[in-house]
C-alpha positions as CSV (number, residue, x, y, z in Angstrom):
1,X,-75.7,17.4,79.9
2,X,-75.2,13.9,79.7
3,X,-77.5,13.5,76.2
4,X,-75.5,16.7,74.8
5,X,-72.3,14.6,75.0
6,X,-74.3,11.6,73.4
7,X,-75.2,13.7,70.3
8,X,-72.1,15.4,70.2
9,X,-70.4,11.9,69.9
10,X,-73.0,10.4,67.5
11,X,-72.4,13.7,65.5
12,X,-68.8,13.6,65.2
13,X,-68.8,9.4,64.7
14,X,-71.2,9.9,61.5
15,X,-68.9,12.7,60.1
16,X,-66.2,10.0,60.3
17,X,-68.0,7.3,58.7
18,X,-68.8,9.9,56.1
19,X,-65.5,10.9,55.3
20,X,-64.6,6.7,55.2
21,X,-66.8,6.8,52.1
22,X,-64.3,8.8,50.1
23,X,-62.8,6.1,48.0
24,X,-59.6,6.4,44.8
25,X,-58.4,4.4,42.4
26,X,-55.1,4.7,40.6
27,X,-53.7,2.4,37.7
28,X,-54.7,-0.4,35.1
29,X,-58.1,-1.0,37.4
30,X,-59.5,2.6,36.4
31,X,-61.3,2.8,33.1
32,X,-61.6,6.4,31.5
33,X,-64.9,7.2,30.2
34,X,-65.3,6.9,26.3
35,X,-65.7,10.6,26.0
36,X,-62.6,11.3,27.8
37,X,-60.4,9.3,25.6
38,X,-61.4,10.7,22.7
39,X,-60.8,14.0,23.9
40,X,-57.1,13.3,25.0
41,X,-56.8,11.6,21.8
42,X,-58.4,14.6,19.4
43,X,-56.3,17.3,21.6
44,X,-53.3,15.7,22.4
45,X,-52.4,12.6,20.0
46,X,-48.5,12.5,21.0
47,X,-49.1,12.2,24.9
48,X,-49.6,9.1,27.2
49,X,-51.4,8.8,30.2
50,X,-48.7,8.6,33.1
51,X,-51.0,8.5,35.4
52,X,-54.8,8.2,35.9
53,X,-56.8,8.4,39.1
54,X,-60.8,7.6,39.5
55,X,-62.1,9.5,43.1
56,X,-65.7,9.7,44.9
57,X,-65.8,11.4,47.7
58,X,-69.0,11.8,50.0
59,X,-72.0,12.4,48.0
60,X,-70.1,14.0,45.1
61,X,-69.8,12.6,41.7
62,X,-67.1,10.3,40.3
63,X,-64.2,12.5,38.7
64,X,-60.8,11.0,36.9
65,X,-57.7,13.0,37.0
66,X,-55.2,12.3,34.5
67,X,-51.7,13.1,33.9
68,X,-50.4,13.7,30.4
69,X,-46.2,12.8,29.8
70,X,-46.4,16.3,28.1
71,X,-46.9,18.0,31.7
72,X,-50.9,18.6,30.9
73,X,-52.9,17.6,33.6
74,X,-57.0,16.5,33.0
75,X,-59.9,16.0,35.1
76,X,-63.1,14.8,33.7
77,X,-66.4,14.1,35.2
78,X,-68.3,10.6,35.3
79,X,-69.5,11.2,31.8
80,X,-66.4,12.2,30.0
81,X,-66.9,15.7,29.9
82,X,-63.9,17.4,30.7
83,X,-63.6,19.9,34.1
84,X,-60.3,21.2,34.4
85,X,-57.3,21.2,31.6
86,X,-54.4,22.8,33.0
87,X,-51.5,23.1,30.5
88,X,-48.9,24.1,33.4
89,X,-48.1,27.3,31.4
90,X,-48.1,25.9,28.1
91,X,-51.3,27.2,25.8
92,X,-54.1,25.0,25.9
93,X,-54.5,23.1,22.1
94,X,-56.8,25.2,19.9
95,X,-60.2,23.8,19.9
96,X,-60.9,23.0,23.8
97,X,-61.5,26.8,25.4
98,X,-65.0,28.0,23.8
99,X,-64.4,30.5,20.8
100,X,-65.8,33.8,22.3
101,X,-63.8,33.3,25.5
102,X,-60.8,32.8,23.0
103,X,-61.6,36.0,21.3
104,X,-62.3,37.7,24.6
105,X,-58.4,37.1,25.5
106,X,-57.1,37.8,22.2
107,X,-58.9,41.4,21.8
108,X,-58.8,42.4,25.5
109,X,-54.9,40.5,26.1
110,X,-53.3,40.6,23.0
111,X,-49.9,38.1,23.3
112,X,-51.2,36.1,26.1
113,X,-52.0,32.4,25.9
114,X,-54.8,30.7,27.9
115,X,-52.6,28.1,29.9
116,X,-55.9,26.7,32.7
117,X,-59.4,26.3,31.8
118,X,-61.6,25.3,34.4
119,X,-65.3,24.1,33.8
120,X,-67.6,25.5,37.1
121,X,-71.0,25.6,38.0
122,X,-71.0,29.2,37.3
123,X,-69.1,29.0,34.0
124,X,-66.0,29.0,33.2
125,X,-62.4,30.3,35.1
126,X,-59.5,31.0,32.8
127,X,-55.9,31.6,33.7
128,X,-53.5,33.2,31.3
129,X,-50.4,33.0,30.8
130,X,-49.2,36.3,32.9
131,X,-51.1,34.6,35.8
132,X,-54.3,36.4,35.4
133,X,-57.6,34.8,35.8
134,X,-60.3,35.5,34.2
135,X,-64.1,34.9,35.1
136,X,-67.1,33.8,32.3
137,X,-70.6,32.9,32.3
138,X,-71.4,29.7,30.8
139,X,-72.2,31.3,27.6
140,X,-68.8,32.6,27.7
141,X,-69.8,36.1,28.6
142,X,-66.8,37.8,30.7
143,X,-67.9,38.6,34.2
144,X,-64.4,39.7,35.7
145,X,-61.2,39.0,37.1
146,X,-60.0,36.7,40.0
147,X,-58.1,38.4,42.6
């Protein structure tokens, strides 16, 4: 019983030091990948970064989150590849959302604007402008809706 407790301890101790290894940074100490500037200056020439966060947490990769002063908020992996834009229900800029997902909407959702595109594992998750999501493949294949 006694070496149960021991392991149960040593077990819940190492789960604590792994969560220590999360680290953030905000501010003028955190660099944005090449890539990444580019993109927020291709897509969206008019805004400034208001706010820019690096974060690692336990054994994932390094991700930036930025805010835009036009209410667009970015994240973007270690490389500068973009993850998430979320326009906070304004439509994303032409040019970011991959064309047969963009045609996708505009046959099967006429009048709606695609406001949230996530980059996943899986593919891609899209959120319209009536709240909907949508599900595609990485080829941008549709595979369904998010309930």
């Amino acid at each position: 019983m006694k070496k149960m407790a021991l392991i149960a301890t040593g077990l819940m101790l190492a789960a604590t030091g792994a969560f220590a290894l999360a680290a953030s940074q905000t501010g003028a100490s955190v660099k944005l990948p090449d890539k990444a500037q580019q993109f927020i200056r291709k897509y969206f020439p008019k805004a400034r970064i208001i706010h820019l966060e690096a974060e690692k947490d336990f054994l994932e990769e390094l991700t930036y989150s930025v805010d835009l002063s036009n209410g667009f908020e970015l994240d973007f992996d270690s490389k500068g590849q973009w993850l998430e834009v979320d326009g906070d229900h304004s439509a994303l800029p032409e040019g970011i959302v991959p064309e047969k997902i963009v045609s996708f909407v505009k046959r099967k959702h006429a009048g709606e604007k695609i406001v949230r595109i996530e980059r996943t594992r899986k593919g891609y998750e899209a959120e319209l402008s009536d709240d909907r999501e949508l599900r595609f493949k990485p080829d941008g294949t549709f595979i369904g809706y998010d309930d």
